[in-house]
N, C-alpha and C positions, 0 to 999 in steps of 0.2 A: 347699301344704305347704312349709316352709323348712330347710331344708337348711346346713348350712358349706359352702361349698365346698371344693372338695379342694383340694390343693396346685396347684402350675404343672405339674406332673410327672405324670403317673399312676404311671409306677413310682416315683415318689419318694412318692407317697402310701403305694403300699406298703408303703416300709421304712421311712414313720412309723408309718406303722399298729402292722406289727409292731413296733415297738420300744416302743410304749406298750403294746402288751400283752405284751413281754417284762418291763415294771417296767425299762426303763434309763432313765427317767426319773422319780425316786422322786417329782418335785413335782409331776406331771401329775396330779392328781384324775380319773379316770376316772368317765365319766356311766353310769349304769346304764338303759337304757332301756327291760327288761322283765324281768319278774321270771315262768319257768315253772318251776313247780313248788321254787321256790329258787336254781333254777339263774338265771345270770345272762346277759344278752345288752347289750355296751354300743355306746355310740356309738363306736367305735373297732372294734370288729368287726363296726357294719352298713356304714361307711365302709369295712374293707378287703371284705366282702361285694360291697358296692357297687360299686367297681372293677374286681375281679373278675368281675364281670356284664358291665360293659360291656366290659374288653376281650376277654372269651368274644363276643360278638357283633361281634367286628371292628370297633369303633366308631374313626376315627382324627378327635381330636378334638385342634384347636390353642387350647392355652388362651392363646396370648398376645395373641388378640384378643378384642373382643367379643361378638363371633360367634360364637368358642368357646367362649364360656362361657354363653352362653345354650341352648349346643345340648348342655354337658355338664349343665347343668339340665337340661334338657328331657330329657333321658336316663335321669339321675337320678330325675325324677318318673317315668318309664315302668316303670323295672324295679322298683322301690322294694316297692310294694305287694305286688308275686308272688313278690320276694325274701322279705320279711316273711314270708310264709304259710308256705315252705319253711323255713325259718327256724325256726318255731316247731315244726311239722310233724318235722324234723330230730328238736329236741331232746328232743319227746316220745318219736319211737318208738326212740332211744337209751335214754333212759331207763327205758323198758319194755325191752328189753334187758337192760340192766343188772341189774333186775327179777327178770329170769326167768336169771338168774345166766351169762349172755354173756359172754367175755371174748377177748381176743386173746392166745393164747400167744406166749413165745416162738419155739417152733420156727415158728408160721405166720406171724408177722410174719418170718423170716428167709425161708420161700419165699415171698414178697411178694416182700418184696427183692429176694430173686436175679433173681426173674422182674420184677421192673423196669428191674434192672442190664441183664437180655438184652436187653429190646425197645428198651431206650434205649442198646444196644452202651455198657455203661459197667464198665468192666473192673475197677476199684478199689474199695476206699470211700472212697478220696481224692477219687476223680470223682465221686464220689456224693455227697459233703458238698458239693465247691464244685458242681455240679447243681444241688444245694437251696438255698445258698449265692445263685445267683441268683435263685432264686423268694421270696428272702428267709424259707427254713424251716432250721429246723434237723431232726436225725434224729426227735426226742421228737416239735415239729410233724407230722413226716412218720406216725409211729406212731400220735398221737392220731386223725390224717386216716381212716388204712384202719381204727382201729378202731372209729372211729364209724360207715363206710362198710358194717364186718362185723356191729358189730351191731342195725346198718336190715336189713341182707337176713336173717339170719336169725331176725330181729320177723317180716319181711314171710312169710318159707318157715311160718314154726313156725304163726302166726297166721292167715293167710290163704292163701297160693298152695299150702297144702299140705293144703289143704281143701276147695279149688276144682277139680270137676269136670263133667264134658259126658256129658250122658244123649243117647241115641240121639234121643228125639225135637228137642233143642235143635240137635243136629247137621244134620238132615233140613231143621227149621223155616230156618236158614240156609242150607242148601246151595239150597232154593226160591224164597229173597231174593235170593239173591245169584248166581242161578244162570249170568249174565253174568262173572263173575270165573274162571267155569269152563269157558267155551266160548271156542274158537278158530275168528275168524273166518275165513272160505275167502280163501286167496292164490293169485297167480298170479304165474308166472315167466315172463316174456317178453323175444324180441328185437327190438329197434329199425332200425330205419333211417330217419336226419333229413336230409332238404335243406332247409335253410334258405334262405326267402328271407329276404336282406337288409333290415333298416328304410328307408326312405324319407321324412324327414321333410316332403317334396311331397305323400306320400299312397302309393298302390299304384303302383308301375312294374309295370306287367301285362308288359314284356319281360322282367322277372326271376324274375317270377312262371309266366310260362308256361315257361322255361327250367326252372326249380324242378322242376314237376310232370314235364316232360316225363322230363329223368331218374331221379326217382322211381319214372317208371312203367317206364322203362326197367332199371330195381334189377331191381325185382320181375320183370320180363319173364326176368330171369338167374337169379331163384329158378326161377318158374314151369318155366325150363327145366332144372334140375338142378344148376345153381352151391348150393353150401354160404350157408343164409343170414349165417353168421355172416362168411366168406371178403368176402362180396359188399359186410357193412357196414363191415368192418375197412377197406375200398377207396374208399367212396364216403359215408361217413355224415361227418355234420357236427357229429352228438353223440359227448359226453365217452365214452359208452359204447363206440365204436368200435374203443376199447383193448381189449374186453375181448367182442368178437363182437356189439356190441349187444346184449349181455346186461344187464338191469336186473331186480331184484326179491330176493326174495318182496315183492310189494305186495299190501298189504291190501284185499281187494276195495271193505272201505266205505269207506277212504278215497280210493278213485277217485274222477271227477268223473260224472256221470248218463252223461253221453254217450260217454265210455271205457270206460265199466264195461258197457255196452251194448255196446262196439262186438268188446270180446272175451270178454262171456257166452257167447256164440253159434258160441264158436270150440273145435274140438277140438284134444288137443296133436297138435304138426306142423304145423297149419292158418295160412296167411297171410290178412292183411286187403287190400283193395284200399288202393290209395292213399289218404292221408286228409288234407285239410286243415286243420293247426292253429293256434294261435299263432305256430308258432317258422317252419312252414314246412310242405314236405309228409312226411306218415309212412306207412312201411309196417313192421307190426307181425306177428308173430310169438309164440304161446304156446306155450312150453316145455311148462309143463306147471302143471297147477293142483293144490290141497289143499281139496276139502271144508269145511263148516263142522264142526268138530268138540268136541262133550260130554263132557267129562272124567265118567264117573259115580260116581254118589254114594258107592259101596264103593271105589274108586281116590281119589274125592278126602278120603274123611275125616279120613286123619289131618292135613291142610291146616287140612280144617275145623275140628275138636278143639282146633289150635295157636291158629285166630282166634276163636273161641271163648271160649276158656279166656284168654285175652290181653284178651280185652274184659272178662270177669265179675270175672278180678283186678285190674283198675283199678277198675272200679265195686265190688268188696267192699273194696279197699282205700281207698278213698274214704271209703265210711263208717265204717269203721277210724280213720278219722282224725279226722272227724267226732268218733265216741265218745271217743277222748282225749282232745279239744281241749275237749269239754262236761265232763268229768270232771276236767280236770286245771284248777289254781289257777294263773293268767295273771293279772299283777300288773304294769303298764304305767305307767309313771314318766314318760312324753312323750306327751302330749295326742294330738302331730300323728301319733306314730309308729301310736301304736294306731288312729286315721282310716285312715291307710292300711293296714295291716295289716288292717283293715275290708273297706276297699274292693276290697283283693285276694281275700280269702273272700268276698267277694259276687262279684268277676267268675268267679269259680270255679265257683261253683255256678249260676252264668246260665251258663257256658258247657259244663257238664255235664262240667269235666275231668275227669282221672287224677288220677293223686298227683302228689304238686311232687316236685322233684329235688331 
């Protein structure tokens, strides 16, 4: 698929964009590249579209090589197609909106505002013009945005999500699938104590090695006898944890290794390990205390479940929601290449079993 490329600039793209579809330039003929339902989508608003995409994806692209511009291609074909779908997807359930007599007051576009002004600390409408002013909108831009925005969610509340509900056994049916999302594996809280022997790039120095164990075994001989084990590692541990009594955890039992997880199964809280031989050096371990594996049950976790449930079935009714527009509504495609792609993207959609486009 072929493309313009965009300007040298991305934001300089933008404020051509905008300005050709402000009409400041009365001798630009603008391309019309799909026609739904009347309404109109041109080349000039899938280009500022398009930029918009990519610099939502953090994309830092230098165009003044050739490098850069093969990779803002390559960019360009990526989002292009799933831009399109949204795109049209947009215009339709606005205009069902519209439809079913939707509108944006004045008073709720002003609490929009304020509550934009707050979150963006913007104290004026001075700061707020030039705000927009950088985004290259004006306030009317800014009004047309959230009202298109208002009247998608209350298409999507009135038509769908406000129709969509979880019967008791659809609930249960997932609480049984997914019964792992529910359960909390058993942890355990433990104290350390590490001598390290030192690396040896020769191989094993068995005199560092037996010094290692010996005081190791010597630790533990100060627990056995009534020293605080925490006192003992804060004294002589070689691990980071020694700041903090050789305490480490909650760890997760399964993601222990076979042989740790073994070595303090079998251990009650209070209970010390003999000395052990590891990677780092010798250890003697200590369980604080452990947690059970534990089942959230199914009267405690429904309304979790109800939420993912209910999250899943309104994507998937809203899907075919869109579907029935898109078969019912008049799509009238003026660029060969555009409607290919805008193809190709309702095909990867429905291979890949989406939601709704954004």
């Amino acid at each position: 698929m072929t493309y313009r490329m965009l300007p040298r600039s991305v934001a300089l793209s933008v404020v051509l964009c905008a300005a050709v579809v402000a009409g400041a330039r009365s001798e630009i003929i603008e391309q019309v590249l799909v026609k739904v339902n009347g309404e109109i989508f041109t080349k000039t608003d899938l280009e500022t579209r398009q930029v918009q995409e990519i610099r939502q994806k953090g994309k830092q692209i230098d165009l003044n090589t050739e490098q850069g511009n093969a990779e803002l291609r390559k960019a360009i074909a990526e989002v292009t197609p799933t831009l399109l779908v949204s795109v049209v997807d947009e215009m339709l359930v606005v205009q069902r909106g519209r439809e079913l007599g939707y509108k944006l007051s004045e008073e709720q576009f002003k609490r929009v505002l304020d509550n934009l002004k707050t979150q963006n600390k913007i104290e004026s409408d001075e700061q707020m013009l030039a705000a927009l002013k950088q985004e290259n909108m004006t306030m009317a831009d800014l009004r047309r945005s959230l009202e298109r925005q208002m009247l998608a969610s209350q298409v999507q509340q009135a038509e769908i999500f406000g129709r969509v509900a979880v019967t008791e056994g659809e609930a249960r049916k997932y609480y049984e699938q997914h019964i792992t999302e529910f359960t909390t594996p058993s942890s355990v809280m433990l104290r350390e104590i590490l001598i390290a022997v030192p690396a040896d790039p020769r191989g094993v120095n068995v005199g560092a090695d037996d010094g290692a164990r010996e005081r190791a075994e010597e630790a533990r001989k100060r627990i056995a006898g009534g020293e605080a084990f925490e006192k003992v590692a804060t004294e002589v541990s070689d691990a980071p944890s020694k700041a903090s009594g050789g305490l480490i955890g909650p760890l997760n039992v399964n993601d222990l290794s076979t042989d740790f997880r073994k070595l303090v199964e079998g251990l009650k809280p209070g209970a010390i390990t003999n000395v052990v031989r590891t990677q780092r050096g010798y250890q003697v371990l200590k369980l604080e205390s452990s947690t059970p594996t534990q089942v959230l049950p199914f009267e405690q976790a429904h309304e979790q479940i109800s939420q993912r449930v209910v999250t899943d079935k309104r994507l998937e009714e809203y899907q075919k929601y869109l579907v029935k527009l898109r078969a019912q509504a008049i799509i009238d495609w003026k660029n060969p290449d555009v409607k290919k792609a805008y193809e190709e993207g309702v095909a990867a959609q429905a291979k890949a079993g989406a939601g709704p486009s954004q």
